[in-house]
N, C-alpha and C positions, 0 to 999 in steps of 0.2 A: 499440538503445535502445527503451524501453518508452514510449508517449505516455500523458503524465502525465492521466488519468481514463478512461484506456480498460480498467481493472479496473473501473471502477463501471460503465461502459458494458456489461460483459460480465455483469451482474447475471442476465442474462433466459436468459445461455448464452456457454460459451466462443467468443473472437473467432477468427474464421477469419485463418489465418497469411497476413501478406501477400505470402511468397515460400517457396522452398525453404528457404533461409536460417532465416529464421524458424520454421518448422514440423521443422525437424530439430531445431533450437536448445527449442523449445519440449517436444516428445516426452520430449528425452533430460534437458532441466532440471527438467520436473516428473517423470519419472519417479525423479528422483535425489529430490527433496524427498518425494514421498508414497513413497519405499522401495521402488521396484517394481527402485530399482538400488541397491542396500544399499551403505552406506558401507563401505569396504574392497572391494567388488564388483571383478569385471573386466570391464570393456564387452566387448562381442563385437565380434571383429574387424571392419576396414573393410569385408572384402568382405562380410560379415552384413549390417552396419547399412547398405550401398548398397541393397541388396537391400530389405529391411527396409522402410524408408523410400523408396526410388527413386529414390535422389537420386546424383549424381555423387561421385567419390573430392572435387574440391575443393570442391564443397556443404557435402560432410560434416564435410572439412581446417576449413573455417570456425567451421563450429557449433563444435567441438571444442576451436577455439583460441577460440573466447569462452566457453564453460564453464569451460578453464582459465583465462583470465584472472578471472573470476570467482572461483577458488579454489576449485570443483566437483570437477575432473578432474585428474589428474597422469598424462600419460604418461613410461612408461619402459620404455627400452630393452629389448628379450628378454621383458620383462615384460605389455607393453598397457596401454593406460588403466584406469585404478584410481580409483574415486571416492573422494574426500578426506573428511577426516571435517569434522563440520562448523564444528568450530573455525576453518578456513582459510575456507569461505564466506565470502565479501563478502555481509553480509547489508543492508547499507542500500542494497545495489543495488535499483531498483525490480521488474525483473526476476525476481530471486533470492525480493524479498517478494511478488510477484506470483504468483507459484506454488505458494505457503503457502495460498491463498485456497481452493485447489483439494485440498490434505491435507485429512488427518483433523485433528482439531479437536486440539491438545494445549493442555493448561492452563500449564503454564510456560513456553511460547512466547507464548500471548496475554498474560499477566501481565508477560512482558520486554518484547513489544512496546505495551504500556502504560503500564510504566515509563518508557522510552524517550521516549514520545511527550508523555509529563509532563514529564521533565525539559525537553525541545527548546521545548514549546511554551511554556510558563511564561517561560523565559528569554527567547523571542521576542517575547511581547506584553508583558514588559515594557521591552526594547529598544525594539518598534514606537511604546509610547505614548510616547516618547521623541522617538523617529524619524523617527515617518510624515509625511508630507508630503499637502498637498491633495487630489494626484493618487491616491494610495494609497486616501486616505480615502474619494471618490467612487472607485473600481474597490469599496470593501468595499461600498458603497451599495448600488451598482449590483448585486451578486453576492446581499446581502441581499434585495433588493427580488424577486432571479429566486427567490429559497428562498421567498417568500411568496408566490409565483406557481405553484409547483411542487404544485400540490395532485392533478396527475393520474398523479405516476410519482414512486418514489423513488429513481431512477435521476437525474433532474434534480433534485431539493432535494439527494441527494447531492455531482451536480458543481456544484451550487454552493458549497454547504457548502465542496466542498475546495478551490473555489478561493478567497475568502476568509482560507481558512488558508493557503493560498500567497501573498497580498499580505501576509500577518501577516510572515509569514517574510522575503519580499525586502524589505519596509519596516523590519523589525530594523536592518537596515545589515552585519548580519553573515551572509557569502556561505555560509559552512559551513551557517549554521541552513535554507540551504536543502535540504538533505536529509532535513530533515522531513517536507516531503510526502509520499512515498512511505512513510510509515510513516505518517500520517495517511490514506493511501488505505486501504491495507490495513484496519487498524482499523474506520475508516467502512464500507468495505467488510462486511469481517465482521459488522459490526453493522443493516447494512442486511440485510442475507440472512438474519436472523433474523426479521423483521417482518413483520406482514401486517392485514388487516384492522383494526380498530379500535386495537389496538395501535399501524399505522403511524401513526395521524393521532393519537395522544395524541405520538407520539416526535416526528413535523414540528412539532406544537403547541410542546411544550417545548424543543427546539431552537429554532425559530425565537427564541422567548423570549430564550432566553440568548446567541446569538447577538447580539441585537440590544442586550443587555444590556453584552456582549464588544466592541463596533463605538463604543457613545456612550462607554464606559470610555478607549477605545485613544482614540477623537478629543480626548475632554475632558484626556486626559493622566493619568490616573489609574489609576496599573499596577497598586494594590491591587485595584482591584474589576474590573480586565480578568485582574486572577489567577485571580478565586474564578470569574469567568463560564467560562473557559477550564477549569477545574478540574471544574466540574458540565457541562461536556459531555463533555471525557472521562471522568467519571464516569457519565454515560450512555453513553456508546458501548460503556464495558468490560461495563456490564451485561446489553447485548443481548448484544454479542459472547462472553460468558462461557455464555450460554443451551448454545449448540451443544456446550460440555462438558458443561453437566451434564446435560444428555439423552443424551450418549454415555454415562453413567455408569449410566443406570436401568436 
């Protein structure tokens, strides 16, 4: 499992694997996502990837059966492992989205993962305004309060931002909407990694705004105007995030 804001934490540079496990898992899963192991491909044998990587035959047994589980890999007999295409990906795995962060920028990928994150979220803050309970209410405060403090890293107004939208989603009442987050990282993500200088602090400026716009909506129970405030930040996030296409395009 992937620890929910340790992609925004990885802003400055990719996180160091915290076991073998990890670090073969991590090689062979982005190297499947950025095509470096083309779909239909055939991984190179065990005794290769020991070598390869340095890791023991059951190190590697591991990574392999959670890439299949994931819907990455299919071994077969006589055959060897064969990467799947990626209709079978489990893509709301946090993991799976986790390592999109690190591809090349594709525009029909960020525009599903937009969509997606519209429809999930919409639904959520208007269940939350429903929903939320006190305690919910002070955790978004509280989370707000750190986004208006965050003025030295966008690394922290990020992990707040996402967390926030993780109290949106478990105040919903609906346990599925919590799979949102990881599709809310990603995005934020991407959208952080566009920014810089004077640009960051106009995007913390109007974020915090609407956030905060998003937070008295959801309290005062008013799921029309926690729609529109939810709707103009991922309206902002798809536009930084959409930056990285179209400068792959010039």
């Amino acid at each position: 499992m992937i620890e929910a804001g340790s992609l925004i934490r990885s802003l400055s540079g990719r996180p160091a694997a915290r076991n073998f496990h990890t670090f073969v898992l991590n090689e062979i899963g982005l190297g499947i996502v950025t095509g470096r192991f083309p779909v239909g491909s055939i991984l190179a044998s065990d005794a290769v990837m020991m070598e390869t990587y340095g890791v023991s035959r059951t190190v590697l047994r591991e990574a392999l059966k959670t890439l299949e589980a994931k819907g990455m890999i299919e071994a077969r007999p006589k055959v060897g492992t064969r990467v799947s295409p990626q209709s079978r990906w489990s893509f709301f795995d946090p993991q799976v989205l986790s390592w999109h962060f690190y591809a090349k920028p594709d525009r029909r990928f960020y525009e599903s993962l937009f969509d997606i994150r519209r429809a999930l979220e919409l639904r959520a803050v208007i269940l939350s305004s429903k929903h939320r309970t006190a305690e919910h209410v002070r955790l978004m405060k509280y989370w707000l309060h750190q986004m208006d403090m965050s003025e030295s890293t966008l690394e922290t107004h990020g992990l707040a931002s996402l967390e926030i939208h993780r109290v949106i989603a478990e105040s919903s009442g609906n346990i599925l909407l919590r799979s949102v987050t990881g599709i809310v990282e990603l995005t934020l993500a991407l959208a952080l990694k566009s920014l810089a200088g004077a640009e960051a602090v106009s995007y913390r400026n109007g974020a915090m705004e609407a956030h905060t716009r998003l937070l008295v909506a959801i309290e005062g129970g008013n799921s029309a105007d926690a729609e529109h405030a939810v709707s103009e930040i991922i309206d902002m996030d798809a536009e930084h995030a959409m930056k990285a296409v179209s400068s792959q395009s010039m």
